[in-house]
C-alpha positions in Angstrom: 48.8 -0.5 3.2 46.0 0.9 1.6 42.8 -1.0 2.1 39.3 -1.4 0.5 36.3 -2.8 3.2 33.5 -4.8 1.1 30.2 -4.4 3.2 30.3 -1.6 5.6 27.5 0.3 6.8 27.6 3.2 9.7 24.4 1.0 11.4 24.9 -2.5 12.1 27.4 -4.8 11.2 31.2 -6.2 12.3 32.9 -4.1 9.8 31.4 -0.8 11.5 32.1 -2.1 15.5 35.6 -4.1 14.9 37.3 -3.6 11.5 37.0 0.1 11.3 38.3 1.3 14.3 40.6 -1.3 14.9 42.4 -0.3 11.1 42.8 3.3 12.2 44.5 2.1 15.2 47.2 0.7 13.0 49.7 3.2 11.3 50.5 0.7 8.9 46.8 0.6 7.1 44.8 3.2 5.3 41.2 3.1 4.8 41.1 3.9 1.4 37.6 2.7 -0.3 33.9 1.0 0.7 31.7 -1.0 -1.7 28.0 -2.0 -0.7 25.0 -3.4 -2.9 24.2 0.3 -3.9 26.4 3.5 -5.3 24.2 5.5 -3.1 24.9 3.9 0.3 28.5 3.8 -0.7 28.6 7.0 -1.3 26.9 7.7 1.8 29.3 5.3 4.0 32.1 6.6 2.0 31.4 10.0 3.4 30.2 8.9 6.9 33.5 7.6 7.4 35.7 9.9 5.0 36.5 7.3 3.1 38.2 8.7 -0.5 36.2 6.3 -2.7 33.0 4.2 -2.9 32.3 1.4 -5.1 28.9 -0.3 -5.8 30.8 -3.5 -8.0 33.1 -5.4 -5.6 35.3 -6.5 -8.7 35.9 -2.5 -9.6 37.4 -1.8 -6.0 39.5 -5.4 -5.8 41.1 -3.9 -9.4 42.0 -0.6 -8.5 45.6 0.4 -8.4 45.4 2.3 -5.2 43.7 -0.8 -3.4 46.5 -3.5 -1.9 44.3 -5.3 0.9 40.7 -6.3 0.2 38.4 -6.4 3.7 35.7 -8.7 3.0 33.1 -8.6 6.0 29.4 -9.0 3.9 27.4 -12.4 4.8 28.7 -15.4 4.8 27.1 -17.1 1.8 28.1 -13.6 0.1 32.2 -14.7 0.8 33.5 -16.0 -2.1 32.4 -13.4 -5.2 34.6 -10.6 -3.1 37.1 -12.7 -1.9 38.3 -14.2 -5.4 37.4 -11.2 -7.1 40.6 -9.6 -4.7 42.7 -12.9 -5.7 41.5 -12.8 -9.4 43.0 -9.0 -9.1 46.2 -9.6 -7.4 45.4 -8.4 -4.0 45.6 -9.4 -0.4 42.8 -10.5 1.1 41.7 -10.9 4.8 37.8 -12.4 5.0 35.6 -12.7 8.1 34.8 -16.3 9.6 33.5 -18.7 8.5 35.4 -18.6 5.5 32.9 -20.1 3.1 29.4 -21.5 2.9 30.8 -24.9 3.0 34.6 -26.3 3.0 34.2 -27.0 -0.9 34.3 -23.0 -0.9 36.9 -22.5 1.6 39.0 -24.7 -0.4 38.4 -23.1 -3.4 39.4 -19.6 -1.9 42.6 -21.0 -0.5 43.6 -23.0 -3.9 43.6 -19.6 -5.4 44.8 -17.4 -3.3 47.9 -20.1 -3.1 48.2 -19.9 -6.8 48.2 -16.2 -7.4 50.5 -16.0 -4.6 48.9 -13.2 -2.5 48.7 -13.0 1.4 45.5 -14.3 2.9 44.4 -13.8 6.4 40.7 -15.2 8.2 39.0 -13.7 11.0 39.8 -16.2 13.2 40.6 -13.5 15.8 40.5 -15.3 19.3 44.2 -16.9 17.4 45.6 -13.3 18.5 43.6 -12.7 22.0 46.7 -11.7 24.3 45.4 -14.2 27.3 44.6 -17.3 24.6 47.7 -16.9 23.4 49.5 -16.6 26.9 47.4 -19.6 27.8 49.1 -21.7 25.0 52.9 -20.7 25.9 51.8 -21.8 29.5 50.6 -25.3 28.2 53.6 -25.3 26.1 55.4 -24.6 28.9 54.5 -27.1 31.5 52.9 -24.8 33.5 49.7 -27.6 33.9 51.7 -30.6 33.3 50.4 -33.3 30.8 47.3 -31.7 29.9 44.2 -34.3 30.9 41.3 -32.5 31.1 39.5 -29.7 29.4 36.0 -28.5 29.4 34.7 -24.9 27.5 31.2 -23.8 27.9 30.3 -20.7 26.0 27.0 -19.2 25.0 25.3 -17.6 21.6 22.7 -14.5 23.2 21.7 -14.0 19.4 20.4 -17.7 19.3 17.5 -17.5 21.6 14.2 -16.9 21.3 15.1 -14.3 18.2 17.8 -14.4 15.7 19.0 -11.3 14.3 19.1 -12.3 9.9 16.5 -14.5 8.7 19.4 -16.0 6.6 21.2 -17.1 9.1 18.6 -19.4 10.7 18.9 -21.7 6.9 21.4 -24.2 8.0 22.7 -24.3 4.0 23.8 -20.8 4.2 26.5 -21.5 7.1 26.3 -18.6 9.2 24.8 -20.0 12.6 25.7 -20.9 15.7 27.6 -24.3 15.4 30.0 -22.2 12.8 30.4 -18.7 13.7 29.9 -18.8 17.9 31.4 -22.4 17.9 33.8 -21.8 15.2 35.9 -18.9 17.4 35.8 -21.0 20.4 36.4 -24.6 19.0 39.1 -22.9 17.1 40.8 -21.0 20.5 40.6 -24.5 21.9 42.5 -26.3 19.6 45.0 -23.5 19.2 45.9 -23.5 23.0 45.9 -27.8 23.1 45.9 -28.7 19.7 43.5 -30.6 17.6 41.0 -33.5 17.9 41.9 -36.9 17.2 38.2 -38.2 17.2 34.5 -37.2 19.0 30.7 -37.5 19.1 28.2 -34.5 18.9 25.0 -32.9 19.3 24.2 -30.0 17.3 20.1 -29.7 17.2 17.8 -27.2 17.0 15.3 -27.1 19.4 12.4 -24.9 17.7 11.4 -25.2 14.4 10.3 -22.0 13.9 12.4 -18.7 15.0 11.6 -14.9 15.1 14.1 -12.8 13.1 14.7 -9.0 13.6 14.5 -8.5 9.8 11.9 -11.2 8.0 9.2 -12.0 11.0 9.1 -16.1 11.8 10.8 -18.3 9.5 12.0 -21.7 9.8 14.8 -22.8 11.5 17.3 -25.6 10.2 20.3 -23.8 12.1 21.3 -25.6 15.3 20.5 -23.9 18.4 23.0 -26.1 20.4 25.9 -27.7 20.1 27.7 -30.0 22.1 31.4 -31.8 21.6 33.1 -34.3 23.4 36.4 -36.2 22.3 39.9 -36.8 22.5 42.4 -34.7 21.2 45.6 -36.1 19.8 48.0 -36.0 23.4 45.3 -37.6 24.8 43.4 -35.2 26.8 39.8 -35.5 27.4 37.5 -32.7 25.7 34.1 -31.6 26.8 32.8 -28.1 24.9 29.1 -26.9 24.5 27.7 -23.7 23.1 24.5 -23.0 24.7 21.6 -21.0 22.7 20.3 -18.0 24.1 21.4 -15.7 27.1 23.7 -17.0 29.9 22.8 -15.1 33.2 26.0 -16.3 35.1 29.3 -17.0 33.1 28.9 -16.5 29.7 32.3 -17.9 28.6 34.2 -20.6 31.0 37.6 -22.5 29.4 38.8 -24.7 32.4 42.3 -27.3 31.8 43.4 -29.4 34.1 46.6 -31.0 34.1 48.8 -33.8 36.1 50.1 -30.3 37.8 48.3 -27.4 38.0 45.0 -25.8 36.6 44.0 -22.5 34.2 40.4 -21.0 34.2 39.8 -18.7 31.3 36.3 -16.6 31.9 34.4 -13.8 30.0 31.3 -12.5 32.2 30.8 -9.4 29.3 29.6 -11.6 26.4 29.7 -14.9 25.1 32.2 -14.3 22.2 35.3 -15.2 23.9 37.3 -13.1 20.3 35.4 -10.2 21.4 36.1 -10.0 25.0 38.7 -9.2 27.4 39.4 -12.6 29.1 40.3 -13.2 33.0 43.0 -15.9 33.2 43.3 -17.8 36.5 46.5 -20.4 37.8 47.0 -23.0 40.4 49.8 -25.3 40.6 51.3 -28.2 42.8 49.3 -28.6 46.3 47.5 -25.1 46.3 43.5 -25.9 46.7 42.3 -22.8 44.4 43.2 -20.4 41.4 44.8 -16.7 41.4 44.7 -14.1 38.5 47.4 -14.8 36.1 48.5 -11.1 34.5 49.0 -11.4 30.9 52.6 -10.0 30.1 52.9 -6.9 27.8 54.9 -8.8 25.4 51.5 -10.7 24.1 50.1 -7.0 23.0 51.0 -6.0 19.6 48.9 -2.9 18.9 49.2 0.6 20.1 48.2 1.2 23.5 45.0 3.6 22.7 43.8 0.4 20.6 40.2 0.4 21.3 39.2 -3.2 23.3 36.7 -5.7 23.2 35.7 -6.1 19.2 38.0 -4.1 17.9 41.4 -5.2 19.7 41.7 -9.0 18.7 41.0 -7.6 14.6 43.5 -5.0 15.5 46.2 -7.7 16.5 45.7 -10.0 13.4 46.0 -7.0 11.6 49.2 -6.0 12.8 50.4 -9.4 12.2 48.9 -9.9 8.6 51.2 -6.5 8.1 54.3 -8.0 8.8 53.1 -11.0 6.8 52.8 -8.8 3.3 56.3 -7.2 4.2 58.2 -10.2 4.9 56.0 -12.0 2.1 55.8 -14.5 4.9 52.1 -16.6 5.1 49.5 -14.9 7.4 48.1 -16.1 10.6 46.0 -17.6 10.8 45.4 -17.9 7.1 42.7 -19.3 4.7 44.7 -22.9 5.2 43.4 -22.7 9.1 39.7 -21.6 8.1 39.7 -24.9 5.9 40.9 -27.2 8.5 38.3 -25.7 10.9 35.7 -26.4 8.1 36.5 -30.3 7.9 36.3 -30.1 12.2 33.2 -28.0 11.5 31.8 -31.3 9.0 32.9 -33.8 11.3 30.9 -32.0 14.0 28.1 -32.6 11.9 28.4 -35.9 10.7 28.5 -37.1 14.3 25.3 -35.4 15.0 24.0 -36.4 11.7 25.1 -40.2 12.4 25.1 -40.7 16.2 28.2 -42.0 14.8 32.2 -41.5 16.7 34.1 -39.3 14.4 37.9 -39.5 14.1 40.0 -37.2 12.4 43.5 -36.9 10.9 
């Protein structure tokens, strides 16, 4: 499967720490061509990376014969030229999260990727974390009873006192905190105990003005914090807050208790559960406390030598977006997923908005 990467750079960026090596992990996917802003730093990425060829015009690279995946991993409000320029040409497509600026995009994508027929995968990559994963067979399972409880408390360390990319602290764009930090973790939530029936929110900012690495102080319209609390559609009882900032004790905590038994998921490397290696913890029947839970092989789908952390997640949706364009089979999770987490996303906000109870479905 020969691939084409829109917005890579050797410096900084997702595509460099994640996508890249987790590709060349995979014997099934070639790198094959890069396309930036600029022929020059294409060129140059190209040959940083030994990449064959290097496009400056997105649409040139989605059209060319020896492309069959399109990688699209630019900005967020910069989605949806690369993305439907890879449908418009026939190709597969896999897109970082959040899929779109807004759901009317997202949508948009998945109509036409659904009418040209082509596989489409989102980086919703927590979906394919071997312990999140486990965690859902084992609620599936019984292994906590009827599910009553749950509580995740996560952090942001970009979203403190200074933000990385001036654009992202414009709320309009949609690359912030509430959708990209609380996007993975909301979405690993609902995937382990499925999906909220109604709930009220909070997502605020709490400065108006923030320091970026790249454009001095700007405003800020983003929120800096978020906090969700509902029901979801068994019944259970939801609390889940993303805090702003650094975390100097548990960065990532995902605790459900049940009518039987208990599992504690914990990160205490960073505050982006999809990019970490996550402890899983059990206790069942009378037992007072938790013991580590070891996460069977069988939930590890890449080669051994995979690199972990950012990479390994990307390098299991991968392996599974493969075997999607084999079997022509739809991906997971695809851009339908990305859009239902974009109408969660806006009911989020209307409840902040509104002070109003949301319910969904």
């Amino acid at each position: 499967m020969r691939v084409g990467v829109v917005g890579l750079s050797p410096n900084r960026g997702f595509a460099s720490i994640a996508h890249i090596p987790a590709l060349r992990a995979l014997p099934e996917f070639e790198i094959v061509a890069v396309c930036t802003t600029r022929q020059e730093s294409a060129e140059a990425t190209a040959r940083h990376y030994g990449i064959p060829m290097a496009f400056s015009n997105q649409e040139e690279l989605a059209r060319h014969p020896d492309v069959d995946l399109v990688t699209v991993t630019v900005k967020v409000p910069d989605h949806y030229q690369p993305v439907m320029a890879a449908i418009d040409a026939g190709k597969h497509v896999y897109s970082e999260w959040p899929l779109g600026r807004d759901t009317a995009e997202a949508q948009r994508m998945l109509d036409a990727a659904e009418r040209k027929g082509v596989r489409h995968a989102v980086g919703l990559q927590g979906q394919w974390s071997p312990t999140i994963n486990y965690v859902r067979d084992l609620v599936a399972e019984g292994y906590v009873g009827q599910v009553l409880t749950a509580t995740l408390i996560g952090c942001a360390p970009n979203w403190g006192a200074k933000l990385d990319r001036a654009y992202q602290a414009d709320f309009s764009n949609g690359a912030n905190l509430m959708t990209i930090t609380g996007g993975h973790q909301i979405d690993a939530l609902c995937h382990c105990l499925g999906e909220f029936r109604e709930l009220s929110a909070f997502a605020i900012h709490q400065r108006d003005r923030i320091v970026t690495d790249d454009q001095g102080e700007v405003p800020l319209t983003s929120p800096d914090q978020l906090a969700v609390s509902g029901i979801l559609n068994s019944g259970a009882v939801v609390s889940f807050q993303i805090r702003g900032g650094m975390a100097r004790g548990t960065e990532f905590l995902f605790e459900i208790h049940g009518s039987e038994g208990d599992l504690v998921i914990a990160s205490t490397t960073g505050g982006s559960m999809q990019r970490q290696e996550l402890s899983l913890h059990g206790g069942q029947g009378k037992g007072t406390s938790v013991a580590e839970l070891p996460i069977p092989a069988t939930y590890r789908n890449v080669p051994e030598d995979t690199p972990i952390n950012s990479p390994y997640n990307v390098a299991q949706l991968y392996a599974q977006l493969a075997t999607s364009i084999r079997n022509g089979t739809p991906a997971s999770p695809g851009f339908d997923a990305a859009v239902k987490r974009h109408h969660l996303i806006d009911a989020i906000v209307r409840a902040s908005t509104t002070g109003q109870k949301q319910r969904l479905g």
